[in-house]
ROSE-4610 file (N, C-alpha, C; in Angstrom, 1 decimal, always signed):
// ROSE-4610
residu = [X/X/X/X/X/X/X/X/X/X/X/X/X/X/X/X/X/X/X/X/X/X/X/X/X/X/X/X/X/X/X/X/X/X/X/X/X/X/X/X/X/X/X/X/X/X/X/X/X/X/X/X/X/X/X/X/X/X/X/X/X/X/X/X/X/X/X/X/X/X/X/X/X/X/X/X/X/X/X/X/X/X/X/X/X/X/X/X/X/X/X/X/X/X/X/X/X/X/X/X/X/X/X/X/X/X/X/X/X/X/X/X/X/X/X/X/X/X/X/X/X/X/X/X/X/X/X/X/X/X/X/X/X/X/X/X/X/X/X/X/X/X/X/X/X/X/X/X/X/X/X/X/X/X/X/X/X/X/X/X/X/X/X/X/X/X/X/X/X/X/X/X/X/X/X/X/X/X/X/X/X/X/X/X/X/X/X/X/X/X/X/X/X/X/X/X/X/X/X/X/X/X/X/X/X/X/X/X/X/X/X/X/X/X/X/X/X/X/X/X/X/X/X/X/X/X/X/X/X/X/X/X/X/X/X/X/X/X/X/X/X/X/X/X/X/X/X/X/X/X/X/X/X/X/X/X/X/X/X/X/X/X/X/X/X/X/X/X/X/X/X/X/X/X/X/X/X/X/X/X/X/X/X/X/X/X/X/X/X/X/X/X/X/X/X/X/X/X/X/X/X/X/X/X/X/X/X/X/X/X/X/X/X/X/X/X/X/X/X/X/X/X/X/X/X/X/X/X/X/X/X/X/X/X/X/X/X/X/X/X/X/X/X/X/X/X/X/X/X/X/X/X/X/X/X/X/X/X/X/X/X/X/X/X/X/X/X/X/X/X/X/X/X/X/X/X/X/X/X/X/X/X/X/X/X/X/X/X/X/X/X/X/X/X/X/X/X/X/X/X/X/X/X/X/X/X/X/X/X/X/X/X/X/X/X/X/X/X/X/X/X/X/X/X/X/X/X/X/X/X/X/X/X/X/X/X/X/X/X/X/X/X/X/X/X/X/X/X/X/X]
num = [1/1/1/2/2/2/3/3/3/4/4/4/5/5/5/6/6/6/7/7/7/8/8/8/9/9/9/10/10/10/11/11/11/12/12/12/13/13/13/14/14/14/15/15/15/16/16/16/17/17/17/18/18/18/19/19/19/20/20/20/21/21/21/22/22/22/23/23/23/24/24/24/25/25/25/26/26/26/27/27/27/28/28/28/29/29/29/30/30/30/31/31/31/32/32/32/33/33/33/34/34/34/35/35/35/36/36/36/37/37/37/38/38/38/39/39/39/40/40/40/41/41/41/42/42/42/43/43/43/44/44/44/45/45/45/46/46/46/47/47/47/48/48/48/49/49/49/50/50/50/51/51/51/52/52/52/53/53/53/54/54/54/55/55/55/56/56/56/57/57/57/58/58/58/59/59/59/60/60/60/61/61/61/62/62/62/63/63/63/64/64/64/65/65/65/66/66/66/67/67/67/68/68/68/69/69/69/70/70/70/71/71/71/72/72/72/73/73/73/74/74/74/75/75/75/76/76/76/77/77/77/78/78/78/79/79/79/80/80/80/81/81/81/82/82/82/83/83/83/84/84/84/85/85/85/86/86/86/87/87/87/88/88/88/89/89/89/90/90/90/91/91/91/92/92/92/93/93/93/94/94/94/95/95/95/96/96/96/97/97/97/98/98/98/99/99/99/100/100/100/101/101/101/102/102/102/103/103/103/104/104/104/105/105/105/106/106/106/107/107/107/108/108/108/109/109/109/110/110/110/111/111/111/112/112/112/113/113/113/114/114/114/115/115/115/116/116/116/117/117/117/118/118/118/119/119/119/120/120/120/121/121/121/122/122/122/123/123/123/124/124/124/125/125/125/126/126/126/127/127/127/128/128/128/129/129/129/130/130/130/131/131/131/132/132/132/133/133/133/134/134/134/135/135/135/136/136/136/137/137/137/138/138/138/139/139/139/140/140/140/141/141/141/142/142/142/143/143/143/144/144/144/145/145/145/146/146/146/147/147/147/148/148/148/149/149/149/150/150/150]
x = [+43.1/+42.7/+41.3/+41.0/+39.5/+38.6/+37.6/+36.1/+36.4/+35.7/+35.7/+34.1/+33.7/+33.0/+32.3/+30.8/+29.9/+29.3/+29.6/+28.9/+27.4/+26.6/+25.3/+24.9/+25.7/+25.1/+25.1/+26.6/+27.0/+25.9/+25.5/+24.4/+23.2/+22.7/+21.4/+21.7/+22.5/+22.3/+22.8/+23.0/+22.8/+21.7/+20.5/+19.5/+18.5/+19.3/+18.2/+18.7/+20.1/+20.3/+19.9/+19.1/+18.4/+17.2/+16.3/+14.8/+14.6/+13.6/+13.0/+12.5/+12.6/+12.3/+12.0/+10.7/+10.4/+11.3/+10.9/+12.3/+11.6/+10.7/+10.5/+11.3/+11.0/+11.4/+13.3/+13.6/+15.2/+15.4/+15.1/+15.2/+15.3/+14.4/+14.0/+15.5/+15.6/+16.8/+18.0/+18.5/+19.6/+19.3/+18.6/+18.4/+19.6/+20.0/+20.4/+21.8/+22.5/+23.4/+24.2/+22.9/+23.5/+22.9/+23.4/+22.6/+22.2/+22.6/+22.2/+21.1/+19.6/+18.6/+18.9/+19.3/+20.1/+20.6/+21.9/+22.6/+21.8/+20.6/+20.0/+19.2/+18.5/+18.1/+18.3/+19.8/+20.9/+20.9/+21.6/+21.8/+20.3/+19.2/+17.9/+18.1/+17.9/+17.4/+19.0/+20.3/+21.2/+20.9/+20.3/+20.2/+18.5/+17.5/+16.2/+17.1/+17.6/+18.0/+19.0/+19.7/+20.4/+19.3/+18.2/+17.1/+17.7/+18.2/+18.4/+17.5/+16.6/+15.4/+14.5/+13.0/+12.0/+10.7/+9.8/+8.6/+7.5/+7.8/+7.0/+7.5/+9.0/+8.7/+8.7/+9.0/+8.2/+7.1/+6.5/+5.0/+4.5/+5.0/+4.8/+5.4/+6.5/+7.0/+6.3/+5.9/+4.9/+3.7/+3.1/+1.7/+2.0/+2.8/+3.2/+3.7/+4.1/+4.3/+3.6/+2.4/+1.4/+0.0/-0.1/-1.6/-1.8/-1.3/-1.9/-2.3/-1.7/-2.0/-3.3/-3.3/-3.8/-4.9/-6.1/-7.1/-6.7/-7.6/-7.1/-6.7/-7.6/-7.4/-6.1/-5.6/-4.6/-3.2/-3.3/-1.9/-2.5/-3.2/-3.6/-2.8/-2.8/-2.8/-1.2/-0.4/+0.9/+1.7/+1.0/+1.6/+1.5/+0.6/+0.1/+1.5/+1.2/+2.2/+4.1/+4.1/+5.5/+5.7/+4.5/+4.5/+4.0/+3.0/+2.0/+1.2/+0.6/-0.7/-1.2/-2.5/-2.9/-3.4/-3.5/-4.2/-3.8/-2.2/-1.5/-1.8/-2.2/-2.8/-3.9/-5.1/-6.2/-6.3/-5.3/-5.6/-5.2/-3.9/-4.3/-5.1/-5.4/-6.8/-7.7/-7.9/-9.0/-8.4/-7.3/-6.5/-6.8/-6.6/-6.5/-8.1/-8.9/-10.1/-11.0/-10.0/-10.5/-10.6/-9.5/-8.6/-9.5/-10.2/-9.9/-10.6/-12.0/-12.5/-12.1/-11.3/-10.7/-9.7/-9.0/-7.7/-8.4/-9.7/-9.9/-10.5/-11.0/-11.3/-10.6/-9.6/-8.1/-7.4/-7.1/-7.0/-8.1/-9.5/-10.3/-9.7/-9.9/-10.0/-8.6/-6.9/-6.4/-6.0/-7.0/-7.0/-7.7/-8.8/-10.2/-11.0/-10.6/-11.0/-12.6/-13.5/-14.3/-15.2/-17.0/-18.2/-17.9/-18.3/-18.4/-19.6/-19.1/-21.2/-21.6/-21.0/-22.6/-21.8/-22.6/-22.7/-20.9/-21.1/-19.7/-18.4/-18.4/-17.1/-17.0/-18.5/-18.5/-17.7/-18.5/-17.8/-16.6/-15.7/-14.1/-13.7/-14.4/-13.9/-14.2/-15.2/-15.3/-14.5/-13.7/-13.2/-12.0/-11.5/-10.0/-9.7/-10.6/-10.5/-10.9/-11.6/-11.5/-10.2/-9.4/-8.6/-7.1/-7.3/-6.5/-6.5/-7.7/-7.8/-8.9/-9.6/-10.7/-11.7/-12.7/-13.6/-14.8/-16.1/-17.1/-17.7/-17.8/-18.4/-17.5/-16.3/-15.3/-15.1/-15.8/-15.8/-17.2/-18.1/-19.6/-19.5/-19.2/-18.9/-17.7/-17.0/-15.9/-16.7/-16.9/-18.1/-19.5/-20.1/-20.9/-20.4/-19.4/-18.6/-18.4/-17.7/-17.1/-18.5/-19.7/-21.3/-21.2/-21.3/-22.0/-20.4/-19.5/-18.4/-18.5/-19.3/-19.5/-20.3]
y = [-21.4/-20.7/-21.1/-21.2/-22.1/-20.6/-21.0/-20.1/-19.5/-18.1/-17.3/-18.0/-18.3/-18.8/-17.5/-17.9/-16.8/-17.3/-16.4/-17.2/-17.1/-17.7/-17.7/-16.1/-15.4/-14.6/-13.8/-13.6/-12.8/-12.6/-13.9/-14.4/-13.3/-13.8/-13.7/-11.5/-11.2/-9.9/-9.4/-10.4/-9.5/-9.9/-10.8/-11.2/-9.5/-9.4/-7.9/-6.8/-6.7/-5.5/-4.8/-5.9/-5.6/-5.3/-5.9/-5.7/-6.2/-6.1/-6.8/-8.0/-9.0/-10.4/-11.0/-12.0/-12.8/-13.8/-13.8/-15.1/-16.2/-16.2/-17.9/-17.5/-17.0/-17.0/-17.0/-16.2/-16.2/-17.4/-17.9/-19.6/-20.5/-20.1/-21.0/-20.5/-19.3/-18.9/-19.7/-19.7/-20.3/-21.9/-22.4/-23.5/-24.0/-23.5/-24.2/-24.3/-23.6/-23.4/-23.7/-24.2/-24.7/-26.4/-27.1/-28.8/-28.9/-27.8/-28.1/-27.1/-27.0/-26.5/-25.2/-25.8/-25.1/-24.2/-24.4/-23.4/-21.6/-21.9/-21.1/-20.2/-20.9/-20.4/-19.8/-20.1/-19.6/-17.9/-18.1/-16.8/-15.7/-16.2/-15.4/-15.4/-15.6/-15.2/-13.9/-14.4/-13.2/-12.1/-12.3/-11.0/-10.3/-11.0/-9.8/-9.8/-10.3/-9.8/-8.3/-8.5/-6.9/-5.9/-6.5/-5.3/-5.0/-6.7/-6.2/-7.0/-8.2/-8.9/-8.9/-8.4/-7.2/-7.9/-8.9/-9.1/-7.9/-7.0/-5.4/-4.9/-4.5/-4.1/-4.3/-6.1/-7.1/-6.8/-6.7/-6.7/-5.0/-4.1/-2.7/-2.6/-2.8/-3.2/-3.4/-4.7/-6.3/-5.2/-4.0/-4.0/-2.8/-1.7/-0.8/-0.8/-2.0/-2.3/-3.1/-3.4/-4.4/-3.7/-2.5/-2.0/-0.9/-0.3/+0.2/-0.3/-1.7/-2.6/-4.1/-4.3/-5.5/-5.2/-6.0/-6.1/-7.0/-6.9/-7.3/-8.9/-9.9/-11.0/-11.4/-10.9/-11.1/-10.4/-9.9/-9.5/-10.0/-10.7/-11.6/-12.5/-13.3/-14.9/-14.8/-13.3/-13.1/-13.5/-12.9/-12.6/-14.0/-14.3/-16.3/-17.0/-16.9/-17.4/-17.6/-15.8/-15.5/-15.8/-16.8/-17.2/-16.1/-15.4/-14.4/-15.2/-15.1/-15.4/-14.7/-15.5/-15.1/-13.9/-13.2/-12.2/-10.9/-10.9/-9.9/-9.5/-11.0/-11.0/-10.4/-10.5/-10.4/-8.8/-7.9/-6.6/-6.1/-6.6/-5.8/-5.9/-6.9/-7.1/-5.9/-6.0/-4.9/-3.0/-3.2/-1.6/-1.9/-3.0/-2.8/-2.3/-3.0/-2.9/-1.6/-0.6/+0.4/+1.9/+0.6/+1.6/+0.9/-0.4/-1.5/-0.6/+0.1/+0.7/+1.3/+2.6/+3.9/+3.3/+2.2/+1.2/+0.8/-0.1/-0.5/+0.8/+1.8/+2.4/+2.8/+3.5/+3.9/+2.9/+1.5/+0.6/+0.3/+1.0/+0.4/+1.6/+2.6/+4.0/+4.3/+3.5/+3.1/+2.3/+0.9/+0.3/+0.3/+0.9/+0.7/+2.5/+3.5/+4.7/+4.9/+4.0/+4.2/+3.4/+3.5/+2.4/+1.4/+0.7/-0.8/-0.4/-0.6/-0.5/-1.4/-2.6/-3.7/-4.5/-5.7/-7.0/-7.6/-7.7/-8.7/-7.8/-6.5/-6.2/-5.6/-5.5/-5.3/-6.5/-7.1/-9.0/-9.4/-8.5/-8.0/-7.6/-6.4/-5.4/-5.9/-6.8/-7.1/-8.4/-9.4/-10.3/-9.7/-8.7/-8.3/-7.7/-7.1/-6.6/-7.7/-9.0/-9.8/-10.8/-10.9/-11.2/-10.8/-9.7/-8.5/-8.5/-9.3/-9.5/-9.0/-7.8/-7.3/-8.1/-7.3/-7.6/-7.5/-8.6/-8.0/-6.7/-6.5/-5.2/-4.2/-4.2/-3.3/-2.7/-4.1/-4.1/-3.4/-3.5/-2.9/-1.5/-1.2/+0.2/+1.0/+0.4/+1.3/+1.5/+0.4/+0.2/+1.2/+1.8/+2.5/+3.9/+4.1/+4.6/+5.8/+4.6/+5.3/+5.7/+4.7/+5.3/+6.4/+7.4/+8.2/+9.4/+8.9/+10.0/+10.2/+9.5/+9.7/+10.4]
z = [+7.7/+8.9/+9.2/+10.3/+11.2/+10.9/+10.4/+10.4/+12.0/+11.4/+12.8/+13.4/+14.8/+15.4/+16.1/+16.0/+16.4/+17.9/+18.8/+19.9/+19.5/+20.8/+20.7/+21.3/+21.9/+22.6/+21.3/+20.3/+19.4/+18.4/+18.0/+17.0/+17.5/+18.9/+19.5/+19.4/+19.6/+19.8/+18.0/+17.1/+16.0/+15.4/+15.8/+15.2/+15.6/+17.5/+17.5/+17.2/+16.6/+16.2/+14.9/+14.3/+13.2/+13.7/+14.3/+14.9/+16.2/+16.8/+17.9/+17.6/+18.3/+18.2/+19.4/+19.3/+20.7/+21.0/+22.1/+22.6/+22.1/+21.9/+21.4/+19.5/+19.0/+17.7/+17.6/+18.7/+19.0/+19.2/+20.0/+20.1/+19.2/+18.5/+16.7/+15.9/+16.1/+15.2/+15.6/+16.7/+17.7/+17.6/+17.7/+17.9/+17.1/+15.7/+14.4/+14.8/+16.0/+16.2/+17.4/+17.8/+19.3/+20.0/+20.0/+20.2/+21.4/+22.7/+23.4/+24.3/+24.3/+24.5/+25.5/+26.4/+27.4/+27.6/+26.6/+26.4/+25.9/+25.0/+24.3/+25.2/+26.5/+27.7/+28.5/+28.8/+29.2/+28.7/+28.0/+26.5/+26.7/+26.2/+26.8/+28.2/+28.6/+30.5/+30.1/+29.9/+30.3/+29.3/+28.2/+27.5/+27.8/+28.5/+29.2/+30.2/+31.0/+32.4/+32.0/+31.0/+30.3/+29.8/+29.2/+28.8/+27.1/+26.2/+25.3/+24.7/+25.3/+25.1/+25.4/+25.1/+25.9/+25.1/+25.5/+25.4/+24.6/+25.9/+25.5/+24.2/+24.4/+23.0/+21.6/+21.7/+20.4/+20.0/+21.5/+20.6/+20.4/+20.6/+20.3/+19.2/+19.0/+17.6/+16.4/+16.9/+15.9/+15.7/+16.5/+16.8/+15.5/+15.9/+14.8/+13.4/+13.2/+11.8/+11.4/+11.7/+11.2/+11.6/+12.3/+12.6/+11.4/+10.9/+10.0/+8.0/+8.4/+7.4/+7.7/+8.9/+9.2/+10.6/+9.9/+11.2/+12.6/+13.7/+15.0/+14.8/+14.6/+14.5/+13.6/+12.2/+11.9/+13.1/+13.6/+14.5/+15.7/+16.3/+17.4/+17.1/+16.3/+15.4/+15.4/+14.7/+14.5/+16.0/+17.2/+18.6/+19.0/+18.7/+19.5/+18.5/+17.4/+16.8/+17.4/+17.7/+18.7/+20.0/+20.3/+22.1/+22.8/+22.4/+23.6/+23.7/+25.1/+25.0/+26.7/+27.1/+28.1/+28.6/+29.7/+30.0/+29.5/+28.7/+27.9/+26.5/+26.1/+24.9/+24.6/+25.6/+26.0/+26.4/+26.7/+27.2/+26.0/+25.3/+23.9/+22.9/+22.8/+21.8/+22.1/+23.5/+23.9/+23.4/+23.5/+22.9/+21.9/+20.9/+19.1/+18.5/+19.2/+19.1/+19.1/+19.8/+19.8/+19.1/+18.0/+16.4/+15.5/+15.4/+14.6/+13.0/+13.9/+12.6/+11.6/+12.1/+11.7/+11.0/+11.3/+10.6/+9.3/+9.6/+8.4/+7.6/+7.9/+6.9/+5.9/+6.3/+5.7/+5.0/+5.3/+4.3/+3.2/+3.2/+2.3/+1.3/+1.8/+0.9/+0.2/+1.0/+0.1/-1.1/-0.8/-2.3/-2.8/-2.4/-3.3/-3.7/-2.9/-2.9/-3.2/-4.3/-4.4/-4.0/-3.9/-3.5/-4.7/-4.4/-5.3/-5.9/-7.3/-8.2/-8.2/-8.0/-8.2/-6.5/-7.0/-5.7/-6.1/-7.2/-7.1/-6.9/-7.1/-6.6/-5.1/-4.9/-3.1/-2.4/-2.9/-2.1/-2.1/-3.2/-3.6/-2.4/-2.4/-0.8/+0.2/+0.4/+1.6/+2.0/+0.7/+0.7/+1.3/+0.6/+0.8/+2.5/+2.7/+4.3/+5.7/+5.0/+5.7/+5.8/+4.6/+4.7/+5.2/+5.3/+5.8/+7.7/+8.4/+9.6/+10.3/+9.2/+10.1/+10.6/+11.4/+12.1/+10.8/+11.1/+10.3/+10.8/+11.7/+12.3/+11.6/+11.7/+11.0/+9.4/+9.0/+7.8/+7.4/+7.8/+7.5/+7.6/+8.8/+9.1/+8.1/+7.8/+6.7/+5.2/+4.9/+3.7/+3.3/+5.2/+5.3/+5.0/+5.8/+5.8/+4.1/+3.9/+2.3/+1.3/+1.8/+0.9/+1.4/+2.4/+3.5/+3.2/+2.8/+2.2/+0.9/+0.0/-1.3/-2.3]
């Protein structure tokens, strides 16, 4: 008996019945399954034109399960990565920006809870929250922050 055959559309709507996904990343997924480019374009344009493939709420999504762990530049970089860009990109940054501090603080005070006593484990904390995405301004201010709570 012949393998049961998954269409592309079948595939593409159980890739988002698990989560939200950008159409460029849907694309990357489908690609494996379909040889002709087309066809995969096809399948997107008919599933946003349904409202079961939504830009918006990828990235509201992307923005909610990654903002209370990650500074702005790391979920900038994540969105660019999923084909955002432009003046959309550019208006959220300016919303993230406006959490960025109060985000990093709460991430400091969860791994680290205390001031750093000397130089080398500050540089710890300040390593770790930079690599996490923050801002340096973001980073100083949580740091001041946690002195000025202690």
């Amino acid at each position: 008996m012949a393998a049961l055959q998954i269409s592309l559309r079948g595939r593409a709507l159980r890739f988002l019945s698990m989560r939200e996904h950008s159409r460029l990343e849907l694309e990357r997924k489908l690609a494996r399954h379909a040889p002709d480019s087309d066809d995969i374009k096809a399948v997107l344009d008919a599933l946003e034109e349904d409202g079961y493939l939504s830009q918006e709420r990828f990235t509201a999504a992307l923005i909610r399960r990654r903002a209370h762990r990650f500074g702005n530049s790391r979920i900038v970089a994540e969105l660019q990565s999923h084909g955002m860009g432009g003046a959309a990109l550019r208006e959220l940054e300016a919303g993230l920006t406006q959490n960025e501090t109060a985000r990093a603080c709460e991430v400091w005070r969860r791994k680290f809870g205390s001031v750093a006593p000397d130089a080398k484990e500050r540089a710890k904390q300040i390593r770790f929250l930079m690599q996490r995405g923050f801002s340096p301004r973001a980073i100083q201010v949580a740091l001041k922050g946690a002195t000025a709570n202690e």
